[in-house]
N, C-alpha and C positions, 0 to 999 in steps of 0.2 A: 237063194243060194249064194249068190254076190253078197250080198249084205251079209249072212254069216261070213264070208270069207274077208270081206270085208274089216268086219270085228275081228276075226284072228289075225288078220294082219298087223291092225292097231295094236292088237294086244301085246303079238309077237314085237312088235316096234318098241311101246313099252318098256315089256321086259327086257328087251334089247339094251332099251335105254337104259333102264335101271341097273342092268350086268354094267353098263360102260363105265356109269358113274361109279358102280361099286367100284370098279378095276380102278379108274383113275383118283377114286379113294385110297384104295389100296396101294395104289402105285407110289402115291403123295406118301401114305402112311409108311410104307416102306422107304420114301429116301427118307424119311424124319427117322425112322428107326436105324438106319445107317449112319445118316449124321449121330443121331445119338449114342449110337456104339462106339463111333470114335470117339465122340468125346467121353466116354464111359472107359473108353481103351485109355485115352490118358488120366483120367482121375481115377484109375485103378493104377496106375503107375502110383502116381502121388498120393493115393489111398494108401497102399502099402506100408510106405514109406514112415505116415503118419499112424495109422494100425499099430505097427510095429513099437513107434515111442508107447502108444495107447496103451497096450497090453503091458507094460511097465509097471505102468501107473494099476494102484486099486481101484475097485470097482467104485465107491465114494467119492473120488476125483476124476470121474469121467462125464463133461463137459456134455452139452446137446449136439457140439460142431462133432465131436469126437461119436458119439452114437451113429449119425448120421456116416459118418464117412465109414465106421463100420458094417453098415447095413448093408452099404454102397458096396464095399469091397465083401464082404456074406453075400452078394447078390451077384458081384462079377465072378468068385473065386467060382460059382457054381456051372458057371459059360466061360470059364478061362478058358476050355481046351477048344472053343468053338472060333473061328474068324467072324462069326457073323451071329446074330440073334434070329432064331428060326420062329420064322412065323406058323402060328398052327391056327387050326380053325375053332377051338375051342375057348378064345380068348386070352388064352396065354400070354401072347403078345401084348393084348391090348394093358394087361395089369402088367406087365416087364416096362412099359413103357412110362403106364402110372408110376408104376415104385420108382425108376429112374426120374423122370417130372419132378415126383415130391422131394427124393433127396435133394436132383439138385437144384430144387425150389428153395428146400432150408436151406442147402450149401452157399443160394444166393442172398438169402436173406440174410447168413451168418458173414458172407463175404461182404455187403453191403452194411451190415453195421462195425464190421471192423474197419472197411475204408471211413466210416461213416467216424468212429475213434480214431482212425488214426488221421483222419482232417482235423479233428477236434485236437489228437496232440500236437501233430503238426502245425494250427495255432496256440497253442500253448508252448510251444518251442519258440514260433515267432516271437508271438507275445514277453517269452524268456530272453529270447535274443537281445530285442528291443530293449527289455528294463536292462541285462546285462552293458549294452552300451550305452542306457543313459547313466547306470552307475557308475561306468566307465569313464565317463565323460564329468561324473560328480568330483570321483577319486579325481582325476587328472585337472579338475579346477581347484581342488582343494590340495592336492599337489604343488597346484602354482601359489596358491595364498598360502599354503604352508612355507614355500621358497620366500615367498614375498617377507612372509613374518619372521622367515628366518636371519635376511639381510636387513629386517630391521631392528629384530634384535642384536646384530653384529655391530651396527651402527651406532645402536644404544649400547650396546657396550665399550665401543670405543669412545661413544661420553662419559659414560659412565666411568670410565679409565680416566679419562682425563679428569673425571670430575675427580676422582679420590685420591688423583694428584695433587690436584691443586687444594684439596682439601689437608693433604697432608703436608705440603707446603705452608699453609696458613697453622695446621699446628705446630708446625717447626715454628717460623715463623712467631707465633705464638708463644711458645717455650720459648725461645731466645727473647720475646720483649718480659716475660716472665723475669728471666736470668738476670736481664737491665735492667727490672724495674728493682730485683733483689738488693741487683749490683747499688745504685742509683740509691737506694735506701738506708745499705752500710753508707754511702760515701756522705748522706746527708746527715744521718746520726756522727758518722765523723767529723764533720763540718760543726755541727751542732755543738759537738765533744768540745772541738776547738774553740768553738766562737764561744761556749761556756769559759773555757778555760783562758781566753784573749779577755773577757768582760770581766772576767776576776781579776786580771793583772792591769786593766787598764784602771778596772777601782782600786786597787793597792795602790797602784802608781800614783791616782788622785789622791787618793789619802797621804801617801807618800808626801806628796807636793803640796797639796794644804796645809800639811805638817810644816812642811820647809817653807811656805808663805808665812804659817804662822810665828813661825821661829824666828823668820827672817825681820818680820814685823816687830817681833818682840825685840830680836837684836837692835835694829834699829831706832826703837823708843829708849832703849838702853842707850845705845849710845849716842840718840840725841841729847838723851839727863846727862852721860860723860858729858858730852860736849860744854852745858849748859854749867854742870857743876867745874869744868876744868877753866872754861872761862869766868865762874866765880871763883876760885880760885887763882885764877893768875891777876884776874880784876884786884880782887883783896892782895895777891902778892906787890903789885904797883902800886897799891896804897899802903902797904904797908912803908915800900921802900922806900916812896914819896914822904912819909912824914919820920922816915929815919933821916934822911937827908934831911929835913927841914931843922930837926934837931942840931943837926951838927952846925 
């Protein structure tokens, strides 16, 4: 008799145990289903909100993030008028809590690959920022060798001013020893003109003078013979007078 009572004791302990564990199965299960509510409470706010664009859009441009948050908000709209998720003993619960789980399982998956893109754009911003200030930095050295080449161009042009001065000085310059050499060429054919026309008068002149040498010469033998014949003649007049006086 002890020993039967003994086993029902156990038993009853047992099942004891087993009701506790359930309860504080239950208990756990129910703040999980609390917490989850709330947060079901506010992604049914911002379900809405995104619902609302959703149904905009055709049925062809609706997205898996967009299904999901539909589902989610089709599964609140159906407990909207409740504060709480009623737990029943028929599993209800347990699938209210699946479907909440999955959605916002995909909801996390979908949230985790778009932080997951926008880390990826957000380096490719960087990445953008970066090239944008090294070409920043390209322009603004090429800015400065553009300045640089611009003041050496300025420089070379003020040679280059000077040089087309002095280049056009040298054909003045030029032009004018031009003009002289023109000048310089009358004045020598002038010259020329003259000295032709002085070497013809100075040969006339010679001729002239040879002429009057020769004449002079001539006169001279002439009137050396005068001489010679006037002194025969006077010769022969004193002889002749000389042998008239002797006469007499």
């Amino acid at each position: 008799m002890s020993t039967h009572d003994s086993s029902s004791r156990e038993a009853l302990e047992i099942e004891f145990g087993l009701l506790q564990v359930d309860y504080d199965l239950q208990a756990e299960l129910l703040d999980r289903v609390k917490s989850a509510a709330t947060s079901l409470h506010y992604l049914r706010s911002k379900a809405t909100i995104l619902a609302e664009e959703v149904e905009l859009e055709d049925d062809g441009s609706v997205s898996e993030v967009d299904k999901d948050i539909i589902s989610l908000l089709t599964f609140t709209r159906t407990s909207k008028n409740q504060d709480s998720l009623v737990v029943t003993e028929d599993g209800a619960m347990l699938q209210s809590i699946q479907m909440i789980a999955d959605v916002l399982e995909s909801l996390l998956r979908r949230v985790t690959a778009a932080e997951s893109e926008a880390s990826f754009q957000k380096e490719r911003v960087i990445i953008g920022e970066e090239e944008i200030r090294r070409k920043t930095i390209q322009i603004e050295n090429m800015s400065l060798r553009l300045e640089e080449m611009k003041q050496i161009v300025h420089e070379n042009k003020d040679v280059l001013d000077e040089t087309v001065e002095i280049i056009k000085k040298l054909v003045e310059d030029s032009r004018k020893d031009r003009e002289k050499a023109v000048e310089n060429e009358e004045e020598l054919r002038r010259v020329k003109t003259e000295f032709e026309s002085l070497r013809n008068y100075v040969n006339t002149s010679t001729n002239v003078v040879e002429a009057l040498l020769s004449s002079e010469r001539q006169f001279q033998t002439i009137e050396a013979r005068y001489k010679l014949c006037k002194a025969g003649w006077l010769l022969s007049l004193h002889s002749w007078k000389a042998r008239k006086r002797r006469k007499r």
